[in-house]
C-alpha positions as CSV (number, residue, x, y, z in Angstrom):
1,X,101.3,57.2,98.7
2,X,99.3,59.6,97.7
3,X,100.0,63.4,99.4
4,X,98.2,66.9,99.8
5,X,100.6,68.1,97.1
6,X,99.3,65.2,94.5
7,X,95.7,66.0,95.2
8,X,96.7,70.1,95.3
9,X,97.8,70.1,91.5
10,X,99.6,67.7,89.3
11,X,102.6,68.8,87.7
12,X,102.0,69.5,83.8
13,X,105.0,68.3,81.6
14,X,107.4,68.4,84.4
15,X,110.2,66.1,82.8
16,X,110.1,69.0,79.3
17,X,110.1,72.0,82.6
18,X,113.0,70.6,84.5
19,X,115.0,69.6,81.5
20,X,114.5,73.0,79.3
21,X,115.6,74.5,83.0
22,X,119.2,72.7,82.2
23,X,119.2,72.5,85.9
24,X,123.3,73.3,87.4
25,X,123.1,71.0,91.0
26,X,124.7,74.3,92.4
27,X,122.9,77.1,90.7
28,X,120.0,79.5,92.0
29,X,116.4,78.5,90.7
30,X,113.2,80.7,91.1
31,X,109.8,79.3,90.5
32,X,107.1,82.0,90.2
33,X,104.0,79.8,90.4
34,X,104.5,77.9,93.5
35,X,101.2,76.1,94.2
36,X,101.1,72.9,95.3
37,X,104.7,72.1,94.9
38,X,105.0,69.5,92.1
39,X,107.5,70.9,89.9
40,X,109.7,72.5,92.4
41,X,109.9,69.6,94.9
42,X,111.5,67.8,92.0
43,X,113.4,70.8,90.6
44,X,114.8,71.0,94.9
45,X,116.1,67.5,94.5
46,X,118.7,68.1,91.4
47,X,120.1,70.6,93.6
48,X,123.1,70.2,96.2
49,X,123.2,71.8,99.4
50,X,125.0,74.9,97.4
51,X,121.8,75.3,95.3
52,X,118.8,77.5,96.4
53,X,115.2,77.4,95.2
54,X,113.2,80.6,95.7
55,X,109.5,80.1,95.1
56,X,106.4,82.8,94.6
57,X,103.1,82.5,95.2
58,X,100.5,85.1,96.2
59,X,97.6,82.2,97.4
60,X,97.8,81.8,101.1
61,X,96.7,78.2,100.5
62,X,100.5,77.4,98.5
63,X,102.5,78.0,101.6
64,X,101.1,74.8,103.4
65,X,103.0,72.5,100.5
66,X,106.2,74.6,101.4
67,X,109.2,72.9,103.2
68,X,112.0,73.7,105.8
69,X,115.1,73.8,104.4
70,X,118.5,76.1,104.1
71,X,118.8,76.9,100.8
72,X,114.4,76.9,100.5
73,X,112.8,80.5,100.3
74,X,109.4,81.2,100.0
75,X,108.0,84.4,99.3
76,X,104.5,85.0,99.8
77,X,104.1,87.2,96.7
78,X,102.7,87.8,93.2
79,X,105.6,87.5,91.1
80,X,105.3,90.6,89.0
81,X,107.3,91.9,92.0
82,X,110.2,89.4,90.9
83,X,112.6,90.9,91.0
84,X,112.6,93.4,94.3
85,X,111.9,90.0,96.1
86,X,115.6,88.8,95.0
87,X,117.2,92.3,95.2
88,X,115.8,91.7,99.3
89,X,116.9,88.5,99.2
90,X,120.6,89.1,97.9
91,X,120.2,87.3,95.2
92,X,121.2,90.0,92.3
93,X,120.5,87.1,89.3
94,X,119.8,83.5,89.1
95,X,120.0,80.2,86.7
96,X,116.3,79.5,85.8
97,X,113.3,81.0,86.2
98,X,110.0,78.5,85.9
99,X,106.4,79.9,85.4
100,X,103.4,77.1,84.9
101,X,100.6,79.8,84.5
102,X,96.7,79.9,85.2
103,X,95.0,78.4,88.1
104,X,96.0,75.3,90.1
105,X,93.8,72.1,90.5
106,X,93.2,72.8,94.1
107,X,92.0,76.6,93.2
108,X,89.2,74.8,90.9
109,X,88.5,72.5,93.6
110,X,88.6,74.6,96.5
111,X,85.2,75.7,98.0
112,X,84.3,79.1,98.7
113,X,87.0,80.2,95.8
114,X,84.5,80.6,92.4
115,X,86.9,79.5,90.1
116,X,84.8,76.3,89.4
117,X,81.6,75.9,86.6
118,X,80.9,72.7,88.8
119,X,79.9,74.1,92.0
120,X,77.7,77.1,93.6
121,X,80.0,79.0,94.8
122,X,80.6,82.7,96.1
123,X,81.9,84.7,93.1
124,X,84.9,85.4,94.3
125,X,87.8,84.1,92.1
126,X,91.2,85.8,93.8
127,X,94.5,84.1,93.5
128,X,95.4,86.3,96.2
129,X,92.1,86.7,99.0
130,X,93.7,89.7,100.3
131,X,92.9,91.5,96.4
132,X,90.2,94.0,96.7
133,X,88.6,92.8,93.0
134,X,86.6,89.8,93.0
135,X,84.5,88.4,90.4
136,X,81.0,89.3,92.3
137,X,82.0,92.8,91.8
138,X,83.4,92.6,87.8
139,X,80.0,90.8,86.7
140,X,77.8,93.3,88.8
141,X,79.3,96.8,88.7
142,X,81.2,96.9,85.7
143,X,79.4,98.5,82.4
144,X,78.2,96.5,79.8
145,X,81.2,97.4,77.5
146,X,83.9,96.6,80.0
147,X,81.9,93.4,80.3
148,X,82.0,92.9,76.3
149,X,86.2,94.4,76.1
150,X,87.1,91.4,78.8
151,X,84.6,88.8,77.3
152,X,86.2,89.1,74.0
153,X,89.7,89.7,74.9
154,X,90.0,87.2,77.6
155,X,87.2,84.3,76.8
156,X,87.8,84.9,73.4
157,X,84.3,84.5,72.6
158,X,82.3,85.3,69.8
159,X,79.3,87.2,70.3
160,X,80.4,89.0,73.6
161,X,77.8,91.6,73.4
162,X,75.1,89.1,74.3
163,X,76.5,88.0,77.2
164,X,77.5,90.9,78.3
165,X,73.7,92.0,78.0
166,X,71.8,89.1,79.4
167,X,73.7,89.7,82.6
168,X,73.6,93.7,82.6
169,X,69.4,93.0,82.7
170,X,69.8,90.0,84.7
171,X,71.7,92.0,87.6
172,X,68.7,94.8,87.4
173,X,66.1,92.3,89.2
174,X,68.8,90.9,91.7
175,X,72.6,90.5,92.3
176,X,74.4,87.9,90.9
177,X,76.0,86.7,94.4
178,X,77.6,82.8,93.2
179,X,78.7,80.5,90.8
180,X,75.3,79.4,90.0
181,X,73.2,82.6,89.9
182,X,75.9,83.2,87.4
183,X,75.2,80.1,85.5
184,X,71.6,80.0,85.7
185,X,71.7,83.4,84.0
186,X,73.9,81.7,81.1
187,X,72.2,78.9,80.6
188,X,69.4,80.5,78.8
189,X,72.0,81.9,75.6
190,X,74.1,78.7,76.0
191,X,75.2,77.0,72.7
192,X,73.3,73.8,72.8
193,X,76.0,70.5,73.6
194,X,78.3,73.1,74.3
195,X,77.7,74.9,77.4
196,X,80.3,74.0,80.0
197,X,83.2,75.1,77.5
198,X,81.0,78.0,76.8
199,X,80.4,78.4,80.6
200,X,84.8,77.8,81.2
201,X,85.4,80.7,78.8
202,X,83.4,83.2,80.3
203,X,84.5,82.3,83.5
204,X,88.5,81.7,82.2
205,X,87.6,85.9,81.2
206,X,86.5,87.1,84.7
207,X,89.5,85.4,86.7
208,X,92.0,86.4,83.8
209,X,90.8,90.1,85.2
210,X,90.0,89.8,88.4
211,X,93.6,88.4,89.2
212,X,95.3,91.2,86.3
213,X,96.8,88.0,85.0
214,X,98.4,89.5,81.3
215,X,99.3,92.6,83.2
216,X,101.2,90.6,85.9
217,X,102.6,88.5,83.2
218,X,104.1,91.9,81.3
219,X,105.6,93.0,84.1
220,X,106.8,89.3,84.9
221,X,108.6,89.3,81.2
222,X,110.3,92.5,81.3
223,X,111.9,92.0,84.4
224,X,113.6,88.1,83.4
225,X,116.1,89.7,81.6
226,X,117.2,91.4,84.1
227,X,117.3,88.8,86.6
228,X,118.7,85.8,84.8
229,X,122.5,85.3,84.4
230,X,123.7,85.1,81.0
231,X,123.1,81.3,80.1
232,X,120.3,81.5,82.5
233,X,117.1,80.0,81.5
234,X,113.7,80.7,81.3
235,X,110.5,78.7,80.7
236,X,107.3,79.2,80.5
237,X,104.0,77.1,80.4
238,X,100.9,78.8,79.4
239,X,97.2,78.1,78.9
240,X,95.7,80.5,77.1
241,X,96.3,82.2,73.2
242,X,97.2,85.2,74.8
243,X,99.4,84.8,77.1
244,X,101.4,82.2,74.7
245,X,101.3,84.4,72.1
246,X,103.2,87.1,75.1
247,X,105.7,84.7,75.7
248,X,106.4,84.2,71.9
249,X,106.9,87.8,71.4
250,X,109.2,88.0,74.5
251,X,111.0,85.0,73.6
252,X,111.8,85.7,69.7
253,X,111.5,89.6,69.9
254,X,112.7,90.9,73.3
255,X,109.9,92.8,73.5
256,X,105.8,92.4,73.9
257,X,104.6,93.6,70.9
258,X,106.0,91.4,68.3
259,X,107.9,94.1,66.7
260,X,112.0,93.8,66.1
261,X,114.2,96.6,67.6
262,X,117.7,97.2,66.4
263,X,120.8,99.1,67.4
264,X,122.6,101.7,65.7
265,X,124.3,99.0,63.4
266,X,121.4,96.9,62.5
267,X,122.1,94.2,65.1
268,X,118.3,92.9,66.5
269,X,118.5,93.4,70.4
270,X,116.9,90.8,72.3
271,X,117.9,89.3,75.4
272,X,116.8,85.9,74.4
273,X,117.5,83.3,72.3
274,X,114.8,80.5,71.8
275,X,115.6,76.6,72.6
276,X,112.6,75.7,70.4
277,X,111.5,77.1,67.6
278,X,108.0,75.7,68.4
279,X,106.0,75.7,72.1
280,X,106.0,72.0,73.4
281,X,102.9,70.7,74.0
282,X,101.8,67.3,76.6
283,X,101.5,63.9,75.2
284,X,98.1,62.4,74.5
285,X,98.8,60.1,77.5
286,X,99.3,63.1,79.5
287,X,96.2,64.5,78.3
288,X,94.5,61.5,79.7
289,X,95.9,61.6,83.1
290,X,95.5,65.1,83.5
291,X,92.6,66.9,81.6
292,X,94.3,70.5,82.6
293,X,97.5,69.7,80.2
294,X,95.0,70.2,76.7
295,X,95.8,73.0,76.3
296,X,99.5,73.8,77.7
297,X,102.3,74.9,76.1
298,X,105.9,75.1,76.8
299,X,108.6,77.7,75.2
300,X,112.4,77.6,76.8
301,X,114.7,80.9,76.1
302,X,118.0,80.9,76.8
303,X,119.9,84.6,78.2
304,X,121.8,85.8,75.8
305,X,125.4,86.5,76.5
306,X,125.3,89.7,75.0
């Protein structure tokens, strides 16, 4: 039978999350990135009635595809407030923490939300519609080098500056109001055969700051360490170079930058210790089911005991 969580989102690589969660019947499990449900209504089964399951999500739309039960909480919240959430809650630190980054299926689908190259829609693009930013105001009030700094940082796109032009003259004659204003203005500098990635990217860029999504993540990092118990585990499924290459740093580091920090004796201090040496990434049969998996990938930490 098929539910409003199925056609919400479909669970990417949801046997390779629950298992690199190591999942303890009795333990406490939070899952950041809510949505419609998928991977937490099967993380809620392994657990017994001792077990709790706190979820997070910011989009008024996830907290339909929530349940009632005792030992379910969830907190209508972007999770980059983790962990002053749990310190409410009573919950000082927890077994697993499980973040599946980017935008749901249903935010794509959804009308009226912008997140979608395949419909003329408002540009909006908030996870959460009580945010201030939306995308109508980043593509027609920001200058043409913020345009260019987000282009290339977050569509990771070439030749920035000529996007970032074409709409800074486009918006002079009229405001760019939807989806397909936006588009209409693109398709004239398109790549020929490849427009709708080229399209995805420079939309992937506007969300990715209209929702603060690498400075949410940052803050989402630096607080795990604090929050997980010592065996405690944390994974993490992202979608995009940078925020993979985030996690990577976190994961092998303890820290954002990449660099290694040591004590006074030479020992490295990091909080984590990496499962996998290498991200996991979806099968090609998964890939076929579900288009969204491409470009996922999976890295599981462990707290160190230290």
């Amino acid at each position: 039978m098929t539910t409003n969580n199925d056609i919400y989102h479909i669970p990417v690589m949801l046997n390779a999350c629950l298992d690199g969660l190591k999942i303890n019947p009795s333990g406490v499990y939070v899952d950041v990135t809510f949505g419609g449900g998928g991977h937490s209504r099967e993380l809620f089964k392994k657990l017994n009635p001792e077990g709790k399951l706190i979820v997070f999500d910011q989009d008024p739309d996830a907290q339909k595809n929530s349940w009632d039960a005792p030992n379910f909480t969830f907190v209508a919240s972007n999770f980059s407030f983790l962990k002053n959430h749990l310190r409410v809650l009573g919950i000082p630190q927890v077994d697993g923490i499980l973040a599946d980054l980017g935008v749901s299926s249903h935010q794509f689908d959804a009308g009226a939300r912008g997140f979608s190259i395949r419909t003329d829609d408002e540009l909006d693009m908030r996870m959460n519609q009580h945010g201030e930013l939306t995308a109508k105001v980043v593509v027609n009030t920001y200058t043409e080098n913020e345009l260019i700094k987000i282009l290339r940082k977050y569509g990771e796109l070439d030749f920035p500056g000529k996007i970032a032009g074409t709409i800074c003259r486009a918006r002079i004659k009229r405001k760019i109001n939807t989806t397909g204003d936006l588009i209409a203005i693109l398709e004239t500098i398109a790549p020929k055969f490849k427009e709708h990635k080229y399209y995805a990217q420079i939309f992937q860029a506007i969300r990715m700051e209209v929702n603060q999504e690498i400075d949410v993540l940052e803050k989402f990092l630096l607080q795990t360490a604090d929050v997980l118990k010592p065996g405690g585990r944390l994974v993490v499924m992202s979608y995009h170079s940078l925020e993979d290459r985030l996690v990577k740093n976190f994961m092998k580091k303890g820290n954002l930058d990449g660099s290694i920090e040591k004590d006074f004796f030479g020992n490295v201090l990091k909080p984590f210790t990496e499962i996998y040496r290498k991200p996991i990434s979806p099968s090609e049969e998964e890939i076929e089911l579900n288009s969204r998996a491409r470009s996922a990938k999976l890295r599981v930490a462990e707290k160190s005991n230290g």
